[in-house]
PDB file of N, CA, C, O and CB in Angstrom:
ATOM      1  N   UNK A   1      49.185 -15.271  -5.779  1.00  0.00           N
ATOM      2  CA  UNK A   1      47.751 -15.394  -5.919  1.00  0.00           C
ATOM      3  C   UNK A   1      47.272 -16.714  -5.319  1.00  0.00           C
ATOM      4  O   UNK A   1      46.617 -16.855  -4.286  1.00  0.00           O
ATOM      5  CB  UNK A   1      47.347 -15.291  -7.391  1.00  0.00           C
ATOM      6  N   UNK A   2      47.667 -17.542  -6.055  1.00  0.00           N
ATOM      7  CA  UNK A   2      47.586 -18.841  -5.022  1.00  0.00           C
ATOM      8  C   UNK A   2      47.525 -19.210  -3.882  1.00  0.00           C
ATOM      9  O   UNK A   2      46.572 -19.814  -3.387  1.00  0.00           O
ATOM     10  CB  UNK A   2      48.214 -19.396  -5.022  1.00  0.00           C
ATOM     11  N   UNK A   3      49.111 -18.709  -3.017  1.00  0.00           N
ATOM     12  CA  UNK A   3      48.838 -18.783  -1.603  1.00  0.00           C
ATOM     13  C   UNK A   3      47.841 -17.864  -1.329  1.00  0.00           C
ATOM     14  O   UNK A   3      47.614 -18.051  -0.133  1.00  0.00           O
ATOM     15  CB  UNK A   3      49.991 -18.544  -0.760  1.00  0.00           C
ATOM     16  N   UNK A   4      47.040 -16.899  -1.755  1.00  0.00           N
ATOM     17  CA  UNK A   4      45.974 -16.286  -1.043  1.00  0.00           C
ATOM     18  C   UNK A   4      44.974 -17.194  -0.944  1.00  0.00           C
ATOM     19  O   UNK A   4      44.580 -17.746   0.083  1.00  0.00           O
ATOM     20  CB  UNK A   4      45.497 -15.093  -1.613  1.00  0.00           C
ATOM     21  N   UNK A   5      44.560 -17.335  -2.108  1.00  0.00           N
ATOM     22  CA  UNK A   5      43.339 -18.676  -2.352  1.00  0.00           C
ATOM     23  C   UNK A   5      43.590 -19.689  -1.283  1.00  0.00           C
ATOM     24  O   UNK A   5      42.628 -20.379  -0.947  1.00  0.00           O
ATOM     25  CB  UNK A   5      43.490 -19.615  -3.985  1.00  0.00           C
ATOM     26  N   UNK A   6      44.551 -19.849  -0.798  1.00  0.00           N
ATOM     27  CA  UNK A   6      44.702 -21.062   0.289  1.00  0.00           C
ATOM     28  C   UNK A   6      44.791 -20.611   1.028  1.00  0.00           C
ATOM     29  O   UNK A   6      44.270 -21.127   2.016  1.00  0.00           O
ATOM     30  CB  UNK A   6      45.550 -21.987   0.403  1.00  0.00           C
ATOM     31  N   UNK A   7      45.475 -19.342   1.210  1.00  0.00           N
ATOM     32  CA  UNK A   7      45.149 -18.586   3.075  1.00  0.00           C
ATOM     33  C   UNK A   7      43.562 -18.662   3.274  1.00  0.00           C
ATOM     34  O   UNK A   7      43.067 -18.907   4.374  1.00  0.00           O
ATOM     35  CB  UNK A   7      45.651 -16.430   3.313  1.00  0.00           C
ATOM     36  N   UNK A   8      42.782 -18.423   2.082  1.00  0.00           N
ATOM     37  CA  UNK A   8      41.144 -17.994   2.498  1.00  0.00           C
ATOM     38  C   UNK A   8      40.320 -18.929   2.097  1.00  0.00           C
ATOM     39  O   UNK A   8      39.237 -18.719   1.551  1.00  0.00           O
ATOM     40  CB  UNK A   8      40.533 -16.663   1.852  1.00  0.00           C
ATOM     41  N   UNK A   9      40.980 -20.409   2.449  1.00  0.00           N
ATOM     42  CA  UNK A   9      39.779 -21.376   1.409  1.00  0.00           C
ATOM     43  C   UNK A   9      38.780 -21.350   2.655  1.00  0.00           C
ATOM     44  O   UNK A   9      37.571 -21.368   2.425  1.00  0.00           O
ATOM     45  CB  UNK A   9      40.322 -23.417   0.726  1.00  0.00           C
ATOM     46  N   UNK A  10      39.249 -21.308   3.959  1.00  0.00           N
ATOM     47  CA  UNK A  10      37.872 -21.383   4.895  1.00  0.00           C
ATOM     48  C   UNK A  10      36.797 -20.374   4.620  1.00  0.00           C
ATOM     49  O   UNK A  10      35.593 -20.632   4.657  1.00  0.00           O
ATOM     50  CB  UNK A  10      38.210 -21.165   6.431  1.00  0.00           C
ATOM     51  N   UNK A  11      37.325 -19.200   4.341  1.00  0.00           N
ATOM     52  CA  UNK A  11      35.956 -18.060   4.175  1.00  0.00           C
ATOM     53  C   UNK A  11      35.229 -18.368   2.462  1.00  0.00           C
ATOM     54  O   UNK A  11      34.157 -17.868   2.121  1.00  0.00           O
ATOM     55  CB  UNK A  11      36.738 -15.949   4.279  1.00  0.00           C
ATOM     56  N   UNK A  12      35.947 -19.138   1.691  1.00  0.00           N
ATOM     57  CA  UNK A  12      35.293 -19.326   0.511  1.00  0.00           C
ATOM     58  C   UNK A  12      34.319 -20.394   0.878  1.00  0.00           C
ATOM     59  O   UNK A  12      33.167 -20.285   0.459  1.00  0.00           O
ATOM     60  CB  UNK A  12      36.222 -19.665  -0.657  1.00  0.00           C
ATOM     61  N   UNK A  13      34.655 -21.412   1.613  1.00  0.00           N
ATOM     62  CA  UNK A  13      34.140 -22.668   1.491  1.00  0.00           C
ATOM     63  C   UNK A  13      32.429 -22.148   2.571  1.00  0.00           C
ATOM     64  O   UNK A  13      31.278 -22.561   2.428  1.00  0.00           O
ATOM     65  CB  UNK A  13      35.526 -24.107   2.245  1.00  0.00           C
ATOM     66  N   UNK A  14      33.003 -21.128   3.573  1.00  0.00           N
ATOM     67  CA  UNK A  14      31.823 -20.887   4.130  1.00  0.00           C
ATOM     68  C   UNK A  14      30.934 -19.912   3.419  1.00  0.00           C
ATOM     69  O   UNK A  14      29.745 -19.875   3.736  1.00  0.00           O
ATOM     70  CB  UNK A  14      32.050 -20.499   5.375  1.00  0.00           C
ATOM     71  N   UNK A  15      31.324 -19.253   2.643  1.00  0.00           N
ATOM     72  CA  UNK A  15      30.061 -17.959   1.795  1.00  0.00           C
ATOM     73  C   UNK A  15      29.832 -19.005   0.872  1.00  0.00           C
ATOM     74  O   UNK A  15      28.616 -19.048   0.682  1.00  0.00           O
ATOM     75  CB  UNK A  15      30.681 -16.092   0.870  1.00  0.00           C
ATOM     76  N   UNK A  16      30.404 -19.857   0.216  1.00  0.00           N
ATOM     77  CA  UNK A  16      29.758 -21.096  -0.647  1.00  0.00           C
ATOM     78  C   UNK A  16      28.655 -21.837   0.077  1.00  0.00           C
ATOM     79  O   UNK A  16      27.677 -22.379  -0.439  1.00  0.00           O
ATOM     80  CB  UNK A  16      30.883 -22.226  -1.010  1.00  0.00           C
ATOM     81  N   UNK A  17      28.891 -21.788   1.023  1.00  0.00           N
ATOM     82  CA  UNK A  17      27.501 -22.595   1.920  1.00  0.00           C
ATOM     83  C   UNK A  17      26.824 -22.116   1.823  1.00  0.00           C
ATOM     84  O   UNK A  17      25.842 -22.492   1.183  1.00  0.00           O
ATOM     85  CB  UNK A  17      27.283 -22.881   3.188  1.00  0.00           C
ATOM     86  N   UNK A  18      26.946 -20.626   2.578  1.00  0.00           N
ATOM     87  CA  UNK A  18      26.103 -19.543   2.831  1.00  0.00           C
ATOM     88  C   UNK A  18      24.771 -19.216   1.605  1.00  0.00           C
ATOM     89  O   UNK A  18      23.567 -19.008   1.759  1.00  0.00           O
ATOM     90  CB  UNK A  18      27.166 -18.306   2.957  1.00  0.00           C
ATOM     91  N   UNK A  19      25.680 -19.291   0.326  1.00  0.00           N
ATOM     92  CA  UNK A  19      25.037 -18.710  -0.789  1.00  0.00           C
ATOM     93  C   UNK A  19      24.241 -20.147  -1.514  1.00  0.00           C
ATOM     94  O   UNK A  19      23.317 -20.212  -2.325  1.00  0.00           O
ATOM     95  CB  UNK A  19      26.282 -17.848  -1.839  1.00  0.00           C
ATOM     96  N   UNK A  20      24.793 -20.885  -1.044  1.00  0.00           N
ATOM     97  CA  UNK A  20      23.707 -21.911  -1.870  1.00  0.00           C
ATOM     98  C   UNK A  20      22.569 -22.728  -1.169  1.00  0.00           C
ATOM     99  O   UNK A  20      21.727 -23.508  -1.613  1.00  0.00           O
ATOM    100  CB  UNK A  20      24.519 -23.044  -2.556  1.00  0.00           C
ATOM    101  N   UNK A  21      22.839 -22.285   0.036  1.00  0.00           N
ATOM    102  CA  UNK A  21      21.857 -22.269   1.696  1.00  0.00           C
ATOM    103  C   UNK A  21      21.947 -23.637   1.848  1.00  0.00           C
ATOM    104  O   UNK A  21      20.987 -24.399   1.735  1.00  0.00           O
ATOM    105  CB  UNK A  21      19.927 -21.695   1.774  1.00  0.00           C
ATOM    106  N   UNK A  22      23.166 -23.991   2.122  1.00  0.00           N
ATOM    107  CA  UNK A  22      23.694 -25.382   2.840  1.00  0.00           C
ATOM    108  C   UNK A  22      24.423 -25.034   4.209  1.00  0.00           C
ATOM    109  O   UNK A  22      25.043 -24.013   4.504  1.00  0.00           O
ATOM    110  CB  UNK A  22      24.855 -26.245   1.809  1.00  0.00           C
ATOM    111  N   UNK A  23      24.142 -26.312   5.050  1.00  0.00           N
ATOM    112  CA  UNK A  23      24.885 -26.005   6.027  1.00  0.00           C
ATOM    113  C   UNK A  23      26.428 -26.515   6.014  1.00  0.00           C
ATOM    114  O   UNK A  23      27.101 -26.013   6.914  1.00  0.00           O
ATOM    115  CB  UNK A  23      24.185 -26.440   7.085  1.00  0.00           C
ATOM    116  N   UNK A  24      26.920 -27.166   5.398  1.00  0.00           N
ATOM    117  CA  UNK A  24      28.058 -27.728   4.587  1.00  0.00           C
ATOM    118  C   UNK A  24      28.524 -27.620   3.361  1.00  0.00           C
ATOM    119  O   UNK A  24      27.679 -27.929   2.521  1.00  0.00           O
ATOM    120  CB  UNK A  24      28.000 -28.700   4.565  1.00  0.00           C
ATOM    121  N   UNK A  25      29.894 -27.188   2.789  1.00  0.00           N
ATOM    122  CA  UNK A  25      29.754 -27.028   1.667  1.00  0.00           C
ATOM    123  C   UNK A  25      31.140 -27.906   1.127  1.00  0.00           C
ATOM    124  O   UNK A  25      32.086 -28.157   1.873  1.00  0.00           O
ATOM    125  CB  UNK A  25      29.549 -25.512   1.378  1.00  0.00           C
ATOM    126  N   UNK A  26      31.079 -28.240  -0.041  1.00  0.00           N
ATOM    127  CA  UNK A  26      32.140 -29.284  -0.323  1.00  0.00           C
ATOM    128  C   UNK A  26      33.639 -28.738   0.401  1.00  0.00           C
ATOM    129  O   UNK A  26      33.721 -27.620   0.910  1.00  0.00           O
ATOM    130  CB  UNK A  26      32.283 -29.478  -2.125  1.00  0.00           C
ATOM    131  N   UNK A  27      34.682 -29.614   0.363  1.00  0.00           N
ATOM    132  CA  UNK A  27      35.986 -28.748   0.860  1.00  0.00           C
ATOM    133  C   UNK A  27      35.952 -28.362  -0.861  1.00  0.00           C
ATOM    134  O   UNK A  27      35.544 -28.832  -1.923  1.00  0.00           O
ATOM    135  CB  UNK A  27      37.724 -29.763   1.762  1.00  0.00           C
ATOM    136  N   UNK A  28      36.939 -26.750  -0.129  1.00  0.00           N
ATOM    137  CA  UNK A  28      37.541 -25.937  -2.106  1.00  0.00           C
ATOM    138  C   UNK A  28      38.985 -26.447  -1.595  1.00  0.00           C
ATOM    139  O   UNK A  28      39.259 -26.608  -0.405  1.00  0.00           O
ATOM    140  CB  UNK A  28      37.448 -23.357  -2.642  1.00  0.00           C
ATOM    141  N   UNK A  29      39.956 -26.700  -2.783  1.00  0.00           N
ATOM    142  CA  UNK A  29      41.324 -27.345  -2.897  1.00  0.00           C
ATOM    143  C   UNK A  29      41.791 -26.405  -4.285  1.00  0.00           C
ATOM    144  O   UNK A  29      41.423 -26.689  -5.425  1.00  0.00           O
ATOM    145  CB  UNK A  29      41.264 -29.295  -3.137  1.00  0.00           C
ATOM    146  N   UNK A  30      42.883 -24.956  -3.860  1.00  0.00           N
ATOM    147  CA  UNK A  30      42.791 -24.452  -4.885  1.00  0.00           C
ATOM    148  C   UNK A  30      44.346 -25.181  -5.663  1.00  0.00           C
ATOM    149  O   UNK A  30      45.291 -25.293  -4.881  1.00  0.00           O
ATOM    150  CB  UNK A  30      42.563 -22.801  -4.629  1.00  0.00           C
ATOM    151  N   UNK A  31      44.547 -25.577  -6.904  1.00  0.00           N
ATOM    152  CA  UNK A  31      45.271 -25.925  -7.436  1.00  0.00           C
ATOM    153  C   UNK A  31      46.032 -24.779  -8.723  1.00  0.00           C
ATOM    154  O   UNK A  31      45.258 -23.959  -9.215  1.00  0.00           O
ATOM    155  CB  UNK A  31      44.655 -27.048  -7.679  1.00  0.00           C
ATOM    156  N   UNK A  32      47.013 -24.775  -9.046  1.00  0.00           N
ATOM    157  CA  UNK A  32      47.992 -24.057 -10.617  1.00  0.00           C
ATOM    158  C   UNK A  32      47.057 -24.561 -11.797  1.00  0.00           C
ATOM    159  O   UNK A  32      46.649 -25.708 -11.978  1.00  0.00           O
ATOM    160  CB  UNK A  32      50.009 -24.905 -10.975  1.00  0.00           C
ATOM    161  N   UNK A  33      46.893 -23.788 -12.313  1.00  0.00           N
ATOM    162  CA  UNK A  33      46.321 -24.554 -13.893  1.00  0.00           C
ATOM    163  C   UNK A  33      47.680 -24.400 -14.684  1.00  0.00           C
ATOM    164  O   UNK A  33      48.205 -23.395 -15.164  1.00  0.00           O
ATOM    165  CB  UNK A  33      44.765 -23.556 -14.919  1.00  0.00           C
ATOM    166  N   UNK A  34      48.082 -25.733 -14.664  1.00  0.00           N
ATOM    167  CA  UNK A  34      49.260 -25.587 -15.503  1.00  0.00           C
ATOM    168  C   UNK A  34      49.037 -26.320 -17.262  1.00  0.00           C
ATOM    169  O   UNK A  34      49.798 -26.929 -18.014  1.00  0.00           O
ATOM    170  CB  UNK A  34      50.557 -26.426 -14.544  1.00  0.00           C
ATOM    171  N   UNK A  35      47.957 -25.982 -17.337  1.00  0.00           N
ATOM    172  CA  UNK A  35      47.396 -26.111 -18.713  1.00  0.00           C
ATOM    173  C   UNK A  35      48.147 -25.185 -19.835  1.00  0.00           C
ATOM    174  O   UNK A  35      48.591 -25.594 -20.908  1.00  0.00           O
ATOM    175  CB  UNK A  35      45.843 -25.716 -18.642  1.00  0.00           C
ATOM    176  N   UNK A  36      48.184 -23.928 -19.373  1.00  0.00           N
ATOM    177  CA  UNK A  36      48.921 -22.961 -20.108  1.00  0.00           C
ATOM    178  C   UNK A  36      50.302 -23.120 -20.691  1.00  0.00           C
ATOM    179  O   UNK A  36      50.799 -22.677 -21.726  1.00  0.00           O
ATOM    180  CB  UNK A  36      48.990 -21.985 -19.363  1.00  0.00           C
ATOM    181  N   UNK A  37      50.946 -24.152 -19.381  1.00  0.00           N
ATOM    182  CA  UNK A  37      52.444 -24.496 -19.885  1.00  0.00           C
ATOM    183  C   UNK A  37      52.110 -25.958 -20.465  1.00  0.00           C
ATOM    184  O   UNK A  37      53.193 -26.544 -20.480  1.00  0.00           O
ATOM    185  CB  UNK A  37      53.789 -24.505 -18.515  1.00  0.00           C
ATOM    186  N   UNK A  38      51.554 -26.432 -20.733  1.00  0.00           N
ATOM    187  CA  UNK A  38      51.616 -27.255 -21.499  1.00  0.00           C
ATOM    188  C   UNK A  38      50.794 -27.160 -22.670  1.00  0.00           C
ATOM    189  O   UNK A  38      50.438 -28.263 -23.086  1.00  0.00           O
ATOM    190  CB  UNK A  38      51.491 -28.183 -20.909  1.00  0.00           C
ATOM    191  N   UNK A  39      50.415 -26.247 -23.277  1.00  0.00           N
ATOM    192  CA  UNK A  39      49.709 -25.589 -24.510  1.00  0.00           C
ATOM    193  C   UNK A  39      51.031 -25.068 -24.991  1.00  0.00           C
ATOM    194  O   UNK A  39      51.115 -25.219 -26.210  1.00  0.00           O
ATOM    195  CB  UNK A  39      48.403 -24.349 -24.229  1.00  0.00           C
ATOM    196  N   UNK A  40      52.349 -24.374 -24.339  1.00  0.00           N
ATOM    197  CA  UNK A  40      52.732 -23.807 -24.660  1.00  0.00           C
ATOM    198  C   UNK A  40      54.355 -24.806 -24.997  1.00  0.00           C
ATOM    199  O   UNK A  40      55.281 -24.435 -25.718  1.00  0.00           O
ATOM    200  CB  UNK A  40      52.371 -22.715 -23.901  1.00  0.00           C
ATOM    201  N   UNK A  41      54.277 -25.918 -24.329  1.00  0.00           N
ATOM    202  CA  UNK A  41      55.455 -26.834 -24.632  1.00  0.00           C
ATOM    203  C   UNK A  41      54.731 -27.308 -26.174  1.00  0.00           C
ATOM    204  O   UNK A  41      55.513 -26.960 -27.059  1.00  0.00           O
ATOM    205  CB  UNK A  41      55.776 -28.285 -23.258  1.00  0.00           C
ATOM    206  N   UNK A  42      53.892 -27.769 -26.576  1.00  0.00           N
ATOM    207  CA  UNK A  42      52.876 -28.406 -27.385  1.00  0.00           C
ATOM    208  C   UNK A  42      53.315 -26.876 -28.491  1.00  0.00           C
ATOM    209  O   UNK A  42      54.409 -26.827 -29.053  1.00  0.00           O
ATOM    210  CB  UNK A  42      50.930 -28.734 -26.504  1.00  0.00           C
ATOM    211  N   UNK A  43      52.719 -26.234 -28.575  1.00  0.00           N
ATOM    212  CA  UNK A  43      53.177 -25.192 -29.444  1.00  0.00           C
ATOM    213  C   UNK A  43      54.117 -25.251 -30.065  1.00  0.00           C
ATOM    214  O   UNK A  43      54.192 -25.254 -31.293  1.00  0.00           O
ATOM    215  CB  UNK A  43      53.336 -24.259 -29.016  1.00  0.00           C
ATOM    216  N   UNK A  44      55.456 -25.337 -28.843  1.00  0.00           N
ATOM    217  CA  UNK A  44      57.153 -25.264 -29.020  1.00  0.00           C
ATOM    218  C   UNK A  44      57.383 -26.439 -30.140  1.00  0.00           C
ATOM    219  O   UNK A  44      58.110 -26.257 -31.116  1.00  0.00           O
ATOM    220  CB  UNK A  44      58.161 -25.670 -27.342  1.00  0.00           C
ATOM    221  N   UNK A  45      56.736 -27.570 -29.911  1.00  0.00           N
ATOM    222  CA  UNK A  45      57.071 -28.822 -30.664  1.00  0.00           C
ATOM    223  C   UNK A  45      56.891 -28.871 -31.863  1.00  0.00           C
ATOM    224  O   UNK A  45      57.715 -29.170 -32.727  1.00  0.00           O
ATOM    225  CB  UNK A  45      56.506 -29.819 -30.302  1.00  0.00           C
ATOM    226  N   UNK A  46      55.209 -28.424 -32.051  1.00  0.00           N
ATOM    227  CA  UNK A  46      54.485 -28.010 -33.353  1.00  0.00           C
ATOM    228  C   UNK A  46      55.080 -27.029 -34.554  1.00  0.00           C
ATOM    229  O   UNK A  46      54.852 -26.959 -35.762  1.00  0.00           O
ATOM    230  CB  UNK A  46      53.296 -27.348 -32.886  1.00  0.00           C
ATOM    231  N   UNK A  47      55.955 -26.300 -33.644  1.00  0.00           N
ATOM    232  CA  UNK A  47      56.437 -25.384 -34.561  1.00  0.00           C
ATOM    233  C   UNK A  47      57.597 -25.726 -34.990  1.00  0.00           C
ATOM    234  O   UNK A  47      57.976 -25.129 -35.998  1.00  0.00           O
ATOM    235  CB  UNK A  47      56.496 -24.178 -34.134  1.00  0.00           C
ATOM    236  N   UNK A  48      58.455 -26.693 -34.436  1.00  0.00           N
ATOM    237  CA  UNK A  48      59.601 -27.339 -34.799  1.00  0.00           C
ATOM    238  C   UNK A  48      59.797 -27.583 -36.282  1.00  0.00           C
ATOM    239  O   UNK A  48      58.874 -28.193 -36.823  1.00  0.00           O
ATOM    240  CB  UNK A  48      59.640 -28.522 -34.115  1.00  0.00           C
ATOM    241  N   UNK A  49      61.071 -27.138 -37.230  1.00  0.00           N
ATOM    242  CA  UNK A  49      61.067 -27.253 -38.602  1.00  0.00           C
ATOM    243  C   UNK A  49      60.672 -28.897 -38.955  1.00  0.00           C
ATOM    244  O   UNK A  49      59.831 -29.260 -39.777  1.00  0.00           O
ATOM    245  CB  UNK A  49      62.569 -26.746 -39.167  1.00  0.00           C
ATOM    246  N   UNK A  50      61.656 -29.908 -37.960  1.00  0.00           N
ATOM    247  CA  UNK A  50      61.370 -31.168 -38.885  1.00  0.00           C
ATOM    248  C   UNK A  50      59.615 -31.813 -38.532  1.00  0.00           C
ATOM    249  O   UNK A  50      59.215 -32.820 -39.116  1.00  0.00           O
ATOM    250  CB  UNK A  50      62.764 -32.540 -38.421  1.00  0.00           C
ATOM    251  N   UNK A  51      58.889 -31.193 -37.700  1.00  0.00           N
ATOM    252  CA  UNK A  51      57.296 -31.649 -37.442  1.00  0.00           C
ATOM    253  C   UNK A  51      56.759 -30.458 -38.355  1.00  0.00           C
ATOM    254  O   UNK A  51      55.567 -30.677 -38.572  1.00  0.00           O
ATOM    255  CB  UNK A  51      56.619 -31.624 -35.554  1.00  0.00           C
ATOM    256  N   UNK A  52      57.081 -29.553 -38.831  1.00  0.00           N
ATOM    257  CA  UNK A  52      56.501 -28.709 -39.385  1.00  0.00           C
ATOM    258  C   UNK A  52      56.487 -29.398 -41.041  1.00  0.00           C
ATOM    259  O   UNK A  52      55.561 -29.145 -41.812  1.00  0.00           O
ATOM    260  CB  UNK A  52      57.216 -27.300 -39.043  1.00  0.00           C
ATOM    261  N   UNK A  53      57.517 -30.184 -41.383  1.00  0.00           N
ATOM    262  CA  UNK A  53      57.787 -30.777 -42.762  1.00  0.00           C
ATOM    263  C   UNK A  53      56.472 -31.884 -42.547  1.00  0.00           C
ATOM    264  O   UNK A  53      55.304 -31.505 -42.635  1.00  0.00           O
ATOM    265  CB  UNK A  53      59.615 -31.539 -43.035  1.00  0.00           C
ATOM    266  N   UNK A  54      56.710 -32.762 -42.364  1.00  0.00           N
ATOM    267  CA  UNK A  54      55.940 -33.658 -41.712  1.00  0.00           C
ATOM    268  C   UNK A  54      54.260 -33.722 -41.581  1.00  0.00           C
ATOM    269  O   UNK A  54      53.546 -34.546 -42.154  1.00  0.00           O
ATOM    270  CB  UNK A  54      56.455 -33.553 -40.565  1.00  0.00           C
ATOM    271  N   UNK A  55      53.748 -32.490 -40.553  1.00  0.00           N
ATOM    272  CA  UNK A  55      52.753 -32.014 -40.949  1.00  0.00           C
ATOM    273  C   UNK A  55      52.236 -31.343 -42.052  1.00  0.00           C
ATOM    274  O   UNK A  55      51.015 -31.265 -42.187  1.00  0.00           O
ATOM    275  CB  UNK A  55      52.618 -31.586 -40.333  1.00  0.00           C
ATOM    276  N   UNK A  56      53.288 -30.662 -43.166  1.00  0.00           N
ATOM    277  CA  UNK A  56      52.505 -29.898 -44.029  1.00  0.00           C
ATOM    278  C   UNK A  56      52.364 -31.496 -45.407  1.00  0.00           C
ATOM    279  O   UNK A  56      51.540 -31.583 -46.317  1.00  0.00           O
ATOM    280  CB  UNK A  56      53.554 -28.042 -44.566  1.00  0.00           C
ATOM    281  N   UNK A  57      53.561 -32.583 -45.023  1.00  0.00           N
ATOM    282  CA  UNK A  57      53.361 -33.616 -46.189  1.00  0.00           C
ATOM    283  C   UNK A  57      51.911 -34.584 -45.721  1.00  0.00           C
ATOM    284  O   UNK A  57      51.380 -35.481 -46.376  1.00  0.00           O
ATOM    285  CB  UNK A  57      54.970 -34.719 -46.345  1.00  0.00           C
ATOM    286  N   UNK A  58      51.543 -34.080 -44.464  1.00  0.00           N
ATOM    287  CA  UNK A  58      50.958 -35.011 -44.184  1.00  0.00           C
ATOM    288  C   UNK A  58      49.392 -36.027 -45.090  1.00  0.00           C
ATOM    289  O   UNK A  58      48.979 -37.181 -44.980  1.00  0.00           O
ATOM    290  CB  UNK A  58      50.815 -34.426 -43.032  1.00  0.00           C
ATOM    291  N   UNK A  59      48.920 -34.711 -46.002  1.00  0.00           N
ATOM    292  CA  UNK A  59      48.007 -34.733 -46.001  1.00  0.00           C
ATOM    293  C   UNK A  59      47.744 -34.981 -47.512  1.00  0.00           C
ATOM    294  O   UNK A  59      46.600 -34.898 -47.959  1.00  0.00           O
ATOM    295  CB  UNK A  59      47.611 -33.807 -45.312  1.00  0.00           C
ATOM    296  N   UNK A  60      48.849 -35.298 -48.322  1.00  0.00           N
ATOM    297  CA  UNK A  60      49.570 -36.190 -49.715  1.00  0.00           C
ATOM    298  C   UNK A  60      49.247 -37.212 -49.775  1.00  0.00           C
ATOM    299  O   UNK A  60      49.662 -37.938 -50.678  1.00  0.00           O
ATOM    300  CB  UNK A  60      50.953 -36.430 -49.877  1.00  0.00           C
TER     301      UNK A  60
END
């Protein structure tokens, strides 16, 4: 999916012009949202027995 987005950033970057009736339109730079894997390392941790002790004393 990605490499598509980067095969076609020229035709995005030009219907982005097109549509907001500029003759220039910013460069697009498509990047991974790697947000997901790190929600999901963060999870892994959270759920860990000795942070799980920890968090449930926390609040004693």
């Amino acid at each position: 999916m990605l490499k598509a987005l980067r095969t076609n950033t020229a035709f995005f970057q030009r219907e982005a012009a097109r549509r907001i009736k500029m003759k220039y339109a910013a460069r697009i730079k498509f990047l991974p949202d790697e947000s997901f894997d790190e929600g999901a390392h963060i999870e892994k941790l959270l759920s860990d027995p000795k942070v799980k002790q920890d968090l449930n004393g926390a609040g004693e």
